[in-house]
Each structure stands twice: as C-alpha cells, then as structure tokens.
C-alpha positions as CSV (number, residue, x, y, z in Angstrom):
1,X,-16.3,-11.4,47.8
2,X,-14.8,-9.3,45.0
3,X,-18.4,-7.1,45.3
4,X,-16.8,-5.7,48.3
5,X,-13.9,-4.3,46.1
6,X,-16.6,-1.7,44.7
7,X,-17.5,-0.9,48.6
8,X,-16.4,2.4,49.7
9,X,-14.6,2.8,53.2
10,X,-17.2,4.4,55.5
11,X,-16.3,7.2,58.1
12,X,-16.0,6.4,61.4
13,X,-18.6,6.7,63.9
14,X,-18.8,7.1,67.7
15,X,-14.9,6.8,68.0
16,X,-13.4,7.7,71.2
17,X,-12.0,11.4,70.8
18,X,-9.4,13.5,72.6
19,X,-9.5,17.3,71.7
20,X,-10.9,16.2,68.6
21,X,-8.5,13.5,67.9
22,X,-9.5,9.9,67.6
23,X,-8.0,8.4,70.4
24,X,-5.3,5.1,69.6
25,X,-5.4,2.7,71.8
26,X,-3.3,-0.4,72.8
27,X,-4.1,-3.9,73.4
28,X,-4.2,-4.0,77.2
29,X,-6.1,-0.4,76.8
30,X,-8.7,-1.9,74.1
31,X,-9.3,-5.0,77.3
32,X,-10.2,-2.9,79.3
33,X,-12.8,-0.6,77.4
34,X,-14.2,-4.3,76.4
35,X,-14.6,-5.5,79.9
36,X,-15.9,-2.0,81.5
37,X,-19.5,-3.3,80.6
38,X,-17.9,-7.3,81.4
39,X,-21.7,-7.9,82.8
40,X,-23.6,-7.2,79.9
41,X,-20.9,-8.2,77.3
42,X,-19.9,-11.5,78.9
43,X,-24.0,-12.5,79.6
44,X,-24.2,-11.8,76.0
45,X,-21.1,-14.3,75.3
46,X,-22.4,-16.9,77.0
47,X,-26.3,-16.9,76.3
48,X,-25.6,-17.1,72.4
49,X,-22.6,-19.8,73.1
50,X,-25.4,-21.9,74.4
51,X,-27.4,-21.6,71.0
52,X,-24.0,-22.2,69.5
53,X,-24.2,-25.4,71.7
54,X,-27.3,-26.5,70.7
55,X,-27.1,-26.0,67.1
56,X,-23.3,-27.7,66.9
57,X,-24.3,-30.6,69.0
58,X,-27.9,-31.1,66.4
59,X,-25.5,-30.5,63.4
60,X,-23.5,-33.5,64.2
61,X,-26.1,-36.1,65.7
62,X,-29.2,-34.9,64.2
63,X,-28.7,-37.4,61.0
64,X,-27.2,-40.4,63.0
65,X,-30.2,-39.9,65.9
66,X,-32.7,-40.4,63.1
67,X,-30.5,-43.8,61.4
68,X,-30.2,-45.4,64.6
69,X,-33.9,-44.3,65.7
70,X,-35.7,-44.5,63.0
71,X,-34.0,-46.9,60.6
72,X,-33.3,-44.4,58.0
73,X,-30.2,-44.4,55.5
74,X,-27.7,-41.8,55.9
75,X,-28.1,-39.7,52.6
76,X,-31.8,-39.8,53.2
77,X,-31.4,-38.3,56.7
78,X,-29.0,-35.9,55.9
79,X,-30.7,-34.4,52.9
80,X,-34.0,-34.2,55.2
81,X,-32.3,-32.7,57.8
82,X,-29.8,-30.4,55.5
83,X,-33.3,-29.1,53.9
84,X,-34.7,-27.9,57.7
85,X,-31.7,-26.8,58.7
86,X,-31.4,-24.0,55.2
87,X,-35.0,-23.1,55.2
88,X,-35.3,-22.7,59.3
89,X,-32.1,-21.3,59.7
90,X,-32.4,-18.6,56.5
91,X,-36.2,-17.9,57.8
92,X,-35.1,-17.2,61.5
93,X,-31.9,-15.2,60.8
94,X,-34.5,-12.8,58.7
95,X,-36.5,-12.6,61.4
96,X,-34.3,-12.5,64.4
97,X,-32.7,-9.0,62.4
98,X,-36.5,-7.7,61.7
99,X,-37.7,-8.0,65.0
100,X,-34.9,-6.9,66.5
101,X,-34.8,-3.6,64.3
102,X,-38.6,-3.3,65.3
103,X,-38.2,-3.5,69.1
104,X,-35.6,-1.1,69.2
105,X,-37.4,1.6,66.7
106,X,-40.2,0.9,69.7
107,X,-37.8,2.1,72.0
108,X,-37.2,-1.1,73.6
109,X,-33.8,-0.3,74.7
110,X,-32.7,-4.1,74.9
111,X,-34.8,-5.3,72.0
112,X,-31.9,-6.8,70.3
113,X,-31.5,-8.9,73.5
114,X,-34.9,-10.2,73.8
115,X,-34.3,-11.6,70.4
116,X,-32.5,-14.2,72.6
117,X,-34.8,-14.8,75.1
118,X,-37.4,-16.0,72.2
119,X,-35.0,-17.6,70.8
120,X,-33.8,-20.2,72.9
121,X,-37.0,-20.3,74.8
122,X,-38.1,-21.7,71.3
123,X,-35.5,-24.5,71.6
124,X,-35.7,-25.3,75.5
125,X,-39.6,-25.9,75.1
126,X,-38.6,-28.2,72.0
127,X,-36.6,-30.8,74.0
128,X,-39.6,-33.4,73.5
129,X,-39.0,-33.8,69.3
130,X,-36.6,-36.6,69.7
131,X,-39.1,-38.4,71.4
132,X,-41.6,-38.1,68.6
133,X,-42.3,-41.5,66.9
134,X,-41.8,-40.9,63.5
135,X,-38.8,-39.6,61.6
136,X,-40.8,-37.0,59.6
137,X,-42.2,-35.6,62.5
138,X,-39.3,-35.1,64.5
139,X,-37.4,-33.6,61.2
140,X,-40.6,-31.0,60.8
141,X,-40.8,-30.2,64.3
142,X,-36.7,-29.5,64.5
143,X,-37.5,-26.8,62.1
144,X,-38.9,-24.7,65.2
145,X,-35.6,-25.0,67.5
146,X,-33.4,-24.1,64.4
147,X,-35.7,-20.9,63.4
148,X,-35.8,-20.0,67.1
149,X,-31.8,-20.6,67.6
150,X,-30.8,-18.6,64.2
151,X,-32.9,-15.3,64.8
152,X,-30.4,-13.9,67.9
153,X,-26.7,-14.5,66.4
154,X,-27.2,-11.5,64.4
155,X,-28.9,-9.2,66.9
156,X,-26.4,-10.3,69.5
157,X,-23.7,-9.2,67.3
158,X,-25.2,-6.2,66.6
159,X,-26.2,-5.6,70.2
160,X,-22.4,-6.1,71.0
161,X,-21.1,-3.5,68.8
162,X,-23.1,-1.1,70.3
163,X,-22.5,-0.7,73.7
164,X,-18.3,-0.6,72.2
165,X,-16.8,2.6,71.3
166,X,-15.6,2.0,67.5
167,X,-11.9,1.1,67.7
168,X,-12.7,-2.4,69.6
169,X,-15.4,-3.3,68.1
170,X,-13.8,-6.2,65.9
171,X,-11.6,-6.8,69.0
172,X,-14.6,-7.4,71.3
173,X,-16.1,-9.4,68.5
174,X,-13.1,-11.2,67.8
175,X,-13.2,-12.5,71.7
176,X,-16.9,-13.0,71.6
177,X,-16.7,-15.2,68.7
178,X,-13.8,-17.3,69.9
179,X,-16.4,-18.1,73.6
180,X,-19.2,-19.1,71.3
181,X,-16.7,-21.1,69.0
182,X,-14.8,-22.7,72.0
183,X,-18.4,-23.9,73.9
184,X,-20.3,-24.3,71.1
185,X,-18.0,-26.5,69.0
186,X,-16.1,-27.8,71.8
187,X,-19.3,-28.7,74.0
188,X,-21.9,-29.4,71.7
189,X,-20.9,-32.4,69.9
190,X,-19.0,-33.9,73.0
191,X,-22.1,-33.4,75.2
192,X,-23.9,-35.6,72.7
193,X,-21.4,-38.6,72.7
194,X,-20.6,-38.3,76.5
195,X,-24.1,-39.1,77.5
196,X,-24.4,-41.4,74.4
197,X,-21.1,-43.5,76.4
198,X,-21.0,-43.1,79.5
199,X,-24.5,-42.1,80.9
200,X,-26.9,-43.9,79.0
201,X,-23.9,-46.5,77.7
202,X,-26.4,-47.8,74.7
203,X,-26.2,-46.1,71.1
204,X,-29.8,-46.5,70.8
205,X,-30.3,-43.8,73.6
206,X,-29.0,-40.9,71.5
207,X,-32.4,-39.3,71.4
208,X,-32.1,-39.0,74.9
209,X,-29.0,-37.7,74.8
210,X,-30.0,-34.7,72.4
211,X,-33.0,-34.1,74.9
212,X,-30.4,-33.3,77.7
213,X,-28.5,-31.2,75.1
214,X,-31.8,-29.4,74.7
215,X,-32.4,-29.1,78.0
216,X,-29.1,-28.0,79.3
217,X,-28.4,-25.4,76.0
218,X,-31.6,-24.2,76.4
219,X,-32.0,-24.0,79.9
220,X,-28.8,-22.0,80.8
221,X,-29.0,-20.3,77.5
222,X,-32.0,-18.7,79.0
223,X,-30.6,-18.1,82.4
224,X,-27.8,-15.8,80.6
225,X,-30.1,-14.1,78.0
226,X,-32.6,-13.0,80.8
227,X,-29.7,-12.2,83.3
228,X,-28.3,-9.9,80.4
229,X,-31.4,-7.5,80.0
230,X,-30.6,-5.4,82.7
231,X,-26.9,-4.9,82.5
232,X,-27.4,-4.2,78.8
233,X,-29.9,-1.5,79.2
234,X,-27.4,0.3,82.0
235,X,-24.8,0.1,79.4
C-alpha cells in the first residue's frame, strides 16, 4: 500500500466535457449516465454475481463436503482445498486479463465479455466433481471451475469502466460490486445449507447440494453473460 504513495495522479481521460470544461455532475445525474446502458451494465452485474455465487458457496462448503464425504479431517481438507483455490484462482485471473486483452486487440468488440461466457461455461459443465469417488480427485478436478470462475472478474470490471464516461466510473463500480457482494455472499453459502436442510434434509447430501449450486450459478450465470454480448457491443 505505501508503493502507491510514489504513484503519480494520472490525467483524466474520456471525461464528459462542456465547452471544454469537465462537466460535475450530481448523484441523481451520475444514476442516470450509469443506467443509460442499464442492459448491458446490469447483464454484466448479474452474470459475474453468479460466479460470485459459485465461488462464495464452494469457499464455505468445499472443506466440510469433503469431511463429511470423504472422511477427511478438517485441516487436511482445508489446506488441499486452500492450495487449488491459490494456484487456480492466481492462474485464471492471469488468464482471464490476457485473453481478454487479446480478443479485443483482434477487434472483438465484446472480447472482455466472452471472458465470461468461458468462464462459467467452465464451471456449469463441472457440476459432476462432487460426485467423483475420491477426495483427491474431486479437489484436482475443482481446480478447473475455480480457474474458469477467476478469469472474468477482472475483464468484467474492465469491461464496465468502459462503456462509463470517467466521473462515475468508481460510482458504477461501487453499485456493481455491492450486486455481486449482496448475491454472491448472501446466496451462495445459504443455497448450500438450504438444500443441505430442507431439500435433501440429510448432512450427508451436501455433495448434492453443491451440484445444484453448480448448476443454478452456472446455468443462469451463462444465460446473463450471453444475453450481455449484444447490448455491450451497442454501447
């Protein structure tokens, strides 16, 4: 943190001018320029709040699916499952930005977008793993959801900020952030548990709980990250 101290202010860019004035706008004003594109922005929202979902709901089961599954101790399981989760996660945010970068020098005007569609494709067509029959297998294989669910935060955040005019950018972030936050904290763990209770009503059945997590993050995730494409590219 105290690097950024040495970080010199940058000059604005694409700012909203009037007569060659940047242009100060109010809160209800900054809404409004947010929510002129509310297709594409609020598509963008809620395809990445369904990563979110996934990813919170696996970060809090993951470790007690594989001790009530699989018999494992809990440090054992979380240090497994803490070492996929770094190396995936570090591996697919790299990518997710590369790729990204590299669609859109193509000219692939929604390149940062499709990020998302191979993203969460990666994890709906992963929904099988907590059926696998061994612990270590079902850790490895997880590694390929967490990659594929990492690589489109950063391209979606990018892909947000430009289709804003500079002075709401950290507004329309700020709103973006709290959606993902609110479904992806709020949902993900919760979805977990509620099947866990009151569908399947046996703690043993928490594997099948994550596969409808998988299956619902991953299947609506999708819905809104193809849906997105167009309105992003009229932007």
């Amino acid at each position: 943190a105290l690097l950024l101290l040495t970080v010199k202010e940058p000059a604005r860019t694409n700012t909203l001018m009037v007569k060659n004035q940047t242009v100060k706008l109010s809160f209800s004003e900054s809404l409004t320029i947010i929510f002129k594109h509310k297709k594409a922005y609020l598509l963008i929202c809620f395809a990445t709040s369904c990563q979110a979902l996934i990813n919170y709901g696996c970060n809090a089961w993951i470790p007690t699916f594989v001790i009530r599954t699989y018999g494992w101790e809990a440090p054992r399981a979380g240090a497994f499952y803490g070492a996929v989760v770094v190396v995936a996660s570090l591996l697919g945010v790299l990518f997710g930005g590369w790729y990204a970068d590299k669609l859109t020098k193509q000219g692939i005007t929604d390149g940062r977008l499709r990020v998302g569609v191979l993203g969460i494709s990666m994890a709906l067509f992963a929904f099988f793993i907590p059926l696998l029959p061994k612990a270590e297998w079902a850790l490895l294989a997880i590694s390929i959801p967490v990659f594929g669910l990492a690589a489109p935060f950063g391209a979606a955040t990018a892909a947000i900020q430009e289709i804003m005019p500079n002075q709401v950018r950290a507004l329309a972030s700020s709103i973006f952030l709290f959606i993902l936050n609110l479904i992806g904290i709020g949902l993900g763990p919760l979805l977990v548990a509620f099947f866990t209770d009151f569908i399947f009503k046996d703690e043993s059945m928490i594997r099948y709980s994550i596969l409808f997590l998988y299956l619902i993050g991953g299947g609506f995730g999708l819905l809104f990250s193809w849906l997105s494409l167009k309105p992003y590219r009229l932007a």
